[in-house]
Each structure stands twice: as C-alpha cells, then as structure tokens.
C-alpha positions as CSV (number, residue, x, y, z in Angstrom):
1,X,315.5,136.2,150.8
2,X,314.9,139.4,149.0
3,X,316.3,142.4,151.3
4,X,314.5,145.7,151.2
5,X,315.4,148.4,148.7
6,X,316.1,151.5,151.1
7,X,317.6,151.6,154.5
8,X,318.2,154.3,157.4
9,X,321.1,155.8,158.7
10,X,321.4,153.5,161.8
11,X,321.8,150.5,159.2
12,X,325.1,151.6,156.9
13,X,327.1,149.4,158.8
14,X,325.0,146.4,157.6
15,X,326.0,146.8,154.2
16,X,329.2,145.4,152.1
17,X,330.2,148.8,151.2
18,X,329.0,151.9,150.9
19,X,328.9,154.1,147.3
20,X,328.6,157.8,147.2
21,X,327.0,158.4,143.9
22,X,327.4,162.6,144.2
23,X,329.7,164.8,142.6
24,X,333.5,164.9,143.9
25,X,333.3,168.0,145.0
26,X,330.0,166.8,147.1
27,X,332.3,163.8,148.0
28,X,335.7,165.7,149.1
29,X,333.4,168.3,151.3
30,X,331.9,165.6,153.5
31,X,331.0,161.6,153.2
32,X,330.0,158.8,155.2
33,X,334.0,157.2,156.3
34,X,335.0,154.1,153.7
35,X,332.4,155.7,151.1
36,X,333.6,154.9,147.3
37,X,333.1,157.9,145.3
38,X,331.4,156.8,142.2
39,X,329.7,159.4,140.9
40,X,326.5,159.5,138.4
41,X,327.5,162.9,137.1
42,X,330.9,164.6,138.0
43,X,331.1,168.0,139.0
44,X,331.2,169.3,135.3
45,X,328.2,167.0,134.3
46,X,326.2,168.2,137.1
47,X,327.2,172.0,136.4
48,X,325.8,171.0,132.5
49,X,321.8,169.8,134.2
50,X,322.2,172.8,136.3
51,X,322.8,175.4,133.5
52,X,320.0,173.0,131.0
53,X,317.7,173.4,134.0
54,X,317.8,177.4,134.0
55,X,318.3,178.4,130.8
56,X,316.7,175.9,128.8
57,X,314.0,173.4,130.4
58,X,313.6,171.1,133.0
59,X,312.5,168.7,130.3
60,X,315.6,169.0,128.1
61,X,317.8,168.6,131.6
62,X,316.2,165.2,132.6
63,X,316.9,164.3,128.8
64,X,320.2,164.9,128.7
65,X,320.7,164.0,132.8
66,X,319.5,160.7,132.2
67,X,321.8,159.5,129.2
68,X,324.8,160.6,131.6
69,X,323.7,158.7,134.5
70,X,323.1,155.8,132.5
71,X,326.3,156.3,130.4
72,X,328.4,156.6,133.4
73,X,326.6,153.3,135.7
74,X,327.4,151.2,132.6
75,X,331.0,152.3,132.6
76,X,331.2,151.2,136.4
77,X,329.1,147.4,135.6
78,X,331.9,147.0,132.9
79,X,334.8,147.8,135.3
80,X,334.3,148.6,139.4
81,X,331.4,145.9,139.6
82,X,332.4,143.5,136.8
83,X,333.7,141.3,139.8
84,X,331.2,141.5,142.2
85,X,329.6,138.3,143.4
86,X,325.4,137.8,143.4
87,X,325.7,138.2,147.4
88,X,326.9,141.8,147.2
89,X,325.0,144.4,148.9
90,X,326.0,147.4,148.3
91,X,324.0,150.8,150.2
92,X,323.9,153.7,148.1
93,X,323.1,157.5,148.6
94,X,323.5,160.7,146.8
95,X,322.2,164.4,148.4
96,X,318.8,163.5,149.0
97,X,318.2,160.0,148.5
98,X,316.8,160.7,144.8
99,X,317.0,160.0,141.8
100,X,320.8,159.5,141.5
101,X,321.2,157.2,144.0
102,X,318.3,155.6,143.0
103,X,319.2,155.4,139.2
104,X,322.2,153.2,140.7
105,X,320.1,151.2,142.9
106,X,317.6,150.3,140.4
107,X,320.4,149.1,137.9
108,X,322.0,147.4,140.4
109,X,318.6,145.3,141.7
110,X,317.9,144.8,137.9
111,X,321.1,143.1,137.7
112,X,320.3,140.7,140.9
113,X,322.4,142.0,143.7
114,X,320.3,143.3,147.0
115,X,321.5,147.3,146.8
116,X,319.5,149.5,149.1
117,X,319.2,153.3,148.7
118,X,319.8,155.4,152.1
119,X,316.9,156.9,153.1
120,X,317.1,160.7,153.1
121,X,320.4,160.7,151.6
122,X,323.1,162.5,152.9
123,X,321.1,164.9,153.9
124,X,320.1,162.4,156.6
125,X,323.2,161.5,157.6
126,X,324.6,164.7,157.8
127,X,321.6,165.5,160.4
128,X,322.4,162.9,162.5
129,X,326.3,163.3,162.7
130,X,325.0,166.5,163.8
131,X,322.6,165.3,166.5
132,X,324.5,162.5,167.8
133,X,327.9,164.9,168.6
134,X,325.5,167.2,170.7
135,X,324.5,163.9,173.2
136,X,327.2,161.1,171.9
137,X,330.2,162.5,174.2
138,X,327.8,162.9,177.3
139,X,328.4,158.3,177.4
140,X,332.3,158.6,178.1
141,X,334.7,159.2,180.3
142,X,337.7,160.8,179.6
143,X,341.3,161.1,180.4
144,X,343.0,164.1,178.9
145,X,346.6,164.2,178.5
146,X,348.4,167.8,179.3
147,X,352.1,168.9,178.6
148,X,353.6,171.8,177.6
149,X,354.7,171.6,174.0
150,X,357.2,168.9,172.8
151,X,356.0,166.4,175.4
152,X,355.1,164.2,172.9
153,X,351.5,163.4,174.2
154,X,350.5,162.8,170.5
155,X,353.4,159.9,170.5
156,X,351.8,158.8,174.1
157,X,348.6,158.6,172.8
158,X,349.5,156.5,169.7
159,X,351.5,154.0,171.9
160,X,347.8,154.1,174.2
161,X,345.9,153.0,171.2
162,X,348.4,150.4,170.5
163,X,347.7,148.7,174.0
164,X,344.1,148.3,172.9
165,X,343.3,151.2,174.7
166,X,340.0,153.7,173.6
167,X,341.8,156.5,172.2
168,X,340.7,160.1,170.3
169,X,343.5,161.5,168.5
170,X,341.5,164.8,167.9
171,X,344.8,166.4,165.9
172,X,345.1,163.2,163.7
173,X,341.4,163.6,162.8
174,X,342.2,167.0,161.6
175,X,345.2,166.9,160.0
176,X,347.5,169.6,162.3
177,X,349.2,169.8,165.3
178,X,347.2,172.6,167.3
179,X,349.8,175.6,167.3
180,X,350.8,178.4,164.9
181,X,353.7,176.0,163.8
182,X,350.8,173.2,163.4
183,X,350.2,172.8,160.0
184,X,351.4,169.4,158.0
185,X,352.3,170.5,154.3
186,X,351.3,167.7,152.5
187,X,348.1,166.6,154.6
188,X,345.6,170.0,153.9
189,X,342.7,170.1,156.8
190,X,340.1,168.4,155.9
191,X,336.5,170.3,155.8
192,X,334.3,171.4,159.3
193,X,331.7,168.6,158.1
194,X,333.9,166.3,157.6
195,X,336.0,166.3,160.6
196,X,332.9,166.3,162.3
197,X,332.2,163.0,160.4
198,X,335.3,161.7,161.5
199,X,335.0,162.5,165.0
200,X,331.4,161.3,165.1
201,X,332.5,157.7,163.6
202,X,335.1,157.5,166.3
203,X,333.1,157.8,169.3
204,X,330.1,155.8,167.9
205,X,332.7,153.1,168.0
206,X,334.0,153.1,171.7
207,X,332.5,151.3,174.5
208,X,331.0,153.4,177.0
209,X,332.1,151.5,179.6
210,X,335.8,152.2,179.0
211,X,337.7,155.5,179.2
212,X,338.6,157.5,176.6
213,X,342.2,159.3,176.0
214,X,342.3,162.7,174.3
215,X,344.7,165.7,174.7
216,X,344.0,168.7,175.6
217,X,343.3,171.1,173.3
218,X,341.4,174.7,172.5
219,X,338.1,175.3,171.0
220,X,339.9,175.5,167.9
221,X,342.6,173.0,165.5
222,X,344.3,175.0,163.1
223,X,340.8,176.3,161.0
224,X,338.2,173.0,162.6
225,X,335.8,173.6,165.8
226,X,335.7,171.1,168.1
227,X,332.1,170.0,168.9
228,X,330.6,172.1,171.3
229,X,329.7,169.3,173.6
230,X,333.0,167.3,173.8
231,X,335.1,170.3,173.9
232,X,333.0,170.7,177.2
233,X,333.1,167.1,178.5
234,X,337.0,166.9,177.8
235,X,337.3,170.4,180.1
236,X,335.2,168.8,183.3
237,X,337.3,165.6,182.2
238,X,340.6,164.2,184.7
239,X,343.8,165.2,183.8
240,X,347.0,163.0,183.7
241,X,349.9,165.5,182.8
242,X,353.0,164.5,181.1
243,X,356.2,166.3,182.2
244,X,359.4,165.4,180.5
245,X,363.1,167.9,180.8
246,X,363.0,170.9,178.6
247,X,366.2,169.2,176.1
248,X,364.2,166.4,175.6
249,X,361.3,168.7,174.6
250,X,363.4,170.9,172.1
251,X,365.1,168.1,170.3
252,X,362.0,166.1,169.9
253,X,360.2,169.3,168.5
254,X,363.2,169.7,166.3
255,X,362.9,166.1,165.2
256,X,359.1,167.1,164.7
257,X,359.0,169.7,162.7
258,X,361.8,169.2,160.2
259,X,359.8,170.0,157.5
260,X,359.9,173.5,158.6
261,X,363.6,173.5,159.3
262,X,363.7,172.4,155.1
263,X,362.0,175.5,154.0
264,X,363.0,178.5,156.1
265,X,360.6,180.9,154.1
266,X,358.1,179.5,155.5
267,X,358.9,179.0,159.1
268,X,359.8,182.6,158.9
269,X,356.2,183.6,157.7
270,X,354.9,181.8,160.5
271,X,356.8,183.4,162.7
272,X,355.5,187.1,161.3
273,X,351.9,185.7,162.8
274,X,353.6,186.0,166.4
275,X,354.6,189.9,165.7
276,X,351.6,191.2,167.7
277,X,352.6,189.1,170.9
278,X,356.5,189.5,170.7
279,X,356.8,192.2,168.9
280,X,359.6,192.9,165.8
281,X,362.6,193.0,167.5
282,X,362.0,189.0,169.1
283,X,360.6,187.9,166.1
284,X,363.6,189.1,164.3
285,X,365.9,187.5,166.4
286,X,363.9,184.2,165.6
287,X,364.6,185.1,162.1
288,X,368.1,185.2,162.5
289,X,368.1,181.8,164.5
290,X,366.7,180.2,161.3
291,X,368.7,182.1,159.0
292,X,371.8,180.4,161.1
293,X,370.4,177.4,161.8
294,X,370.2,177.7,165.2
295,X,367.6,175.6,165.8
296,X,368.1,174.5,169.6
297,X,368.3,178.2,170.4
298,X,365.1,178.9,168.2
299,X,363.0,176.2,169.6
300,X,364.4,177.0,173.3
301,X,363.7,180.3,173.3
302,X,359.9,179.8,171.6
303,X,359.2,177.4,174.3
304,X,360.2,180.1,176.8
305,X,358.6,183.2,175.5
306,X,355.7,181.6,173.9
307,X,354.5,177.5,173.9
308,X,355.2,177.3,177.9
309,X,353.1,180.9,179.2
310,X,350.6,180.1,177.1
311,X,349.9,176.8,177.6
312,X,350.3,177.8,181.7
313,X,347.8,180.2,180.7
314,X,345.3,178.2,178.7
315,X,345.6,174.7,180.3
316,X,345.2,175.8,183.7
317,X,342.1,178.2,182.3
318,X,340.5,175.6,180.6
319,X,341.3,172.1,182.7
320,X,340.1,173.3,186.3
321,X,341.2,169.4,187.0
322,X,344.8,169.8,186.2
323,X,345.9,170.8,189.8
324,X,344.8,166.9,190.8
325,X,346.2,165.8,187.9
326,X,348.0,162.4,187.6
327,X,351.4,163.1,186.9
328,X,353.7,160.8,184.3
329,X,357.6,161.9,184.7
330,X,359.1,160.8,181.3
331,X,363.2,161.4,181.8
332,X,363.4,161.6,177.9
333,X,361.0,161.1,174.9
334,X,362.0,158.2,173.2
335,X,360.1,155.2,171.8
336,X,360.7,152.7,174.4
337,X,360.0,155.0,177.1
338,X,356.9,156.5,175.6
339,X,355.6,152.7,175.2
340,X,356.5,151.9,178.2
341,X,354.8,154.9,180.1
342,X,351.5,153.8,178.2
343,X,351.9,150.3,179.2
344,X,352.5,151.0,183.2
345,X,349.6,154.3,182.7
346,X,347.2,151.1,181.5
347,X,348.1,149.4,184.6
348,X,347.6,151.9,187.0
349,X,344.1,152.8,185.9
350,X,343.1,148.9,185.4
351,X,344.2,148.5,189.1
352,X,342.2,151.8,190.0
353,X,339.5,150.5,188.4
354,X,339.2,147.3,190.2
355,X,339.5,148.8,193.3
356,X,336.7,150.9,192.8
357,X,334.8,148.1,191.5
C-alpha cells in the first residue's frame, strides 16, 4: 500500500517519528515535542541563501541552496537513516511545508520508505497549538493544589502522577519554580512558543472525563504566560489546599533551594529584586543571614514578611474557591507522607465520584 506523500496536523501522531528539517535556531525556539532536529541547512547555511538571495540573485541562491540540501540529506542516508527498515515512515516539516522538507521527503520516497511532508509546515502547527489552547482547557476539570510556599505541592503533584493520576505540572513545563527565588540554574526557560507547545501536548493527551491536578499559580512563571484560557479555567477551578507546620516548610525549602545556599552572590542579587517591597534595611539583614549562614532564620523570616502575605494576598484574589477548599493536613513533608497523602487524596475523590455517579 503506497501511503500519501503529505499529511495534516491532526495526523503527526500516526507517523514513526517526526524530523524537523529547519535551522537549530528554528528548532530550539519552538518544535513539535519528540521532533529530531535534522536540519537541511543549519543556521549559518541558511544565513549564506539569505545573503545570496539579496545581494546576488535568487538564481545563484537556489544554486548554491540546493547542493547544501543535497549535501547534507546524503550525510544523514549514510549515518541517522543508514539503519532504518523499508516500513519506516517518517513525517517531515520545515517552516512552511516547502521546499526543505520536501527536498527530504522526496529523497526519502525515492529511496522506498512512505515519508509524508506536513502540510503547511510549522506554520500550521504552530496555528493550531494556538487555536486549540484558546478551546482545549474548556474539556477539563480541574483540581488546583494551594499552599503557602514550601508545602511541597510540586512533590504532591509528582507523587499524583505516579498514582496514574491526570496531572499538569505547569512549573515543570517551564522550567522554574514561580517565585523571585524560582529560577533552576542549569535548566534556562524554555521559549513562550514553546512552552505553549508543551502545555498544548499535555492536555491533548488527558481524558476529559477525568480530573486534572495543577497548582496554583499567577498569570506569569518566571518570564512564560500562561494561556489565557486555562489560567482562567484553573481560577473558577476547586481548590484542595495543602497545609503542613511552618519547620517543616523552612527545612524543606532549605533542602530545595540548595543551589542558592552554594552561591551566595547570587541569592544576594535576588534578594536586591525585593528592595522595593522591604526596603534596605530588611533586605540587608537577609544579606547578613546568608553571609552567616543562617539559613533557618533567612528562610523563616522570608516566609513571614514575604512568601505567606503574598500568597494570602494573591491566592485568596485569584482562587474565589479556596474558602471551600478541601483541606490535606500533612504533619511533615517527607516522601512517605507526601505519597501517601496522594494515595488517600485519589481515594477520596474516586469515592466522591461514585457517589455522585
């Protein structure tokens, strides 16, 4: 059977894998999740056609564009392909669904396997990521976790997901924590489109008919926008709110954030962003808890003055359903209690759920 040669949006997950034939630079802004970057021109061969295009002729750019592209598909049938069996079928795009993903395409089909170009490129799929997060989170219900900082609802949810339940860990997507302290030093934000990407392909993957964990968070995580219209379903959403001791909460943020206690420069800089709140004199007595290395009193005393007032002020602001909240008393924050709290949450809403039904 010989499979068409294009195929839309709706399709991708029909394929065996899915090539990204653009630039890296294309690539690392945004991509279709488990896309292999294999690019027909890299950033500085597509900067060359550009400049040829401008400056010299469109005719002398093809030229030259085309012994690249063919230069560099050979160097992949040599090596990435060179193992692929005749029943691959492979779905390829570049920007536009032109002629660089359907250089590879046609290469490909002349060798024998069944690759299909996507139609409109990414281009396409980058409108529909974009249409589906304005109507996608309007099919689910949610459950948002709330807690003041260090309540470890990010270690609550993880222990949710590993019950089988529907979870959206919206600060794993994007790669911080949601606070001035949030940042992870070795895992940079990823891109607006792309966390949109990764949002997107999370919900396209849950069953409606199942809810959905997510905690509660602002408009904003570190520099990403949450879509408009879950940001707005999670706010009309029920609330189940964690509330664990304060010392459990400043030694499991201290156990958290270690990587700031390593570099004090830093933390200290962070702290300078708080300056307009606090004012000099409390941020430099912060300074001198790190310069000590006082870090229960640090921690305590941000909790106090900052995390804990704003969070009263935000949550309450934002999560109108907090005050009916479902409450889950943890008496301290380790593993076994957090997994246990997830297991006997699951139960609870199964058994509210059947008495519904």
């Amino acid at each position: 059977m010989k499979f068409p040669d294009s195929a839309s949006v709706a399709q991708i997950d029909l394929f065996d894998e899915i090539i990204d034939v653009r630039s890296p630079a294309e690539h690392a802004e945004d991509h279709i999740p488990g896309a292999q970057n294999l690019p027909v021109l890299d950033d500085a061969e597509r900067a060359e056609i550009g400049t040829l295009y401008k400056q010299v002729s469109p005719f002398e750019s093809k030229r030259r564009g085309a012994a690249l592209v063919a230069r560099n598909i050979a160097r992949y049938l040599e090596t990435t392909f060179a193992k692929k069996d005749r029943s691959w079928r492979p779905l390829v795009y570049c920007w536009r669904g032109g002629k660089r993903s359907g250089a590879m395409v046609h290469m490909l089909r002349e060798v024998g396997w069944q690759a299909a170009q996507l139609d409109g490129g990414y281009k396409a799929y980058r409108r529909q990521v974009v249409d589906s997060l304005a109507a996608l989170p309007e099919n689910f219900r949610y459950l948002v976790l709330c807690g003041e900082t260090g309540s470890a609802k990010s270690r609550l949810l993880e222990a949710l997901a590993r019950e089988g339940a529907q979870v959206l860990d919206l600060e794993g997507l994007a790669q911080h924590r949601g606070s001035v302290l949030g940042n992870l030093p070795e895992s940079p934000q990823p891109a607006q489109k792309m966390f949109e990407t990764l949002v997107w392909d999370a919900l396209r993957r849950f069953e409606p008919a199942r809810p959905v964990f997510v905690e509660a968070e602002s408009k904003k995580i570190g520099q990403l926008q949450v879509p408009e219209g879950l940001i707005q379903r999670m706010r009309a959403a029920d609330c189940i709110r964690i509330d664990a001791p304060a010392s459990e909460r400043v030694q499991f943020l201290i156990d958290e954030y270690r990587h700031f206690l390593a570099d004090p420069v830093t933390l200290k800089a962070q702290l300078d962003c708080l300056t307009g709140l606090h004012g000099k004199d409390t941020i430099g007595a912060w300074k001198s808890c790190v310069d000590r290395g006082a870090w229960p009193q640090l921690v305590a005393d941000l909790l106090a003055s900052h995390y804990d007032p704003a969070y009263q002020r935000s949550t309450h602001k934002n999560f109108p359903r907090l005050a009916d909240a479902r409450i889950v008393s943890l008496t301290s924050l380790s593993p076994d209690t957090i997994d246990r709290a997830a297991r006997d949450l699951l139960a609870h809403i199964g058994r509210e759920s059947t008495a519904v039904a």
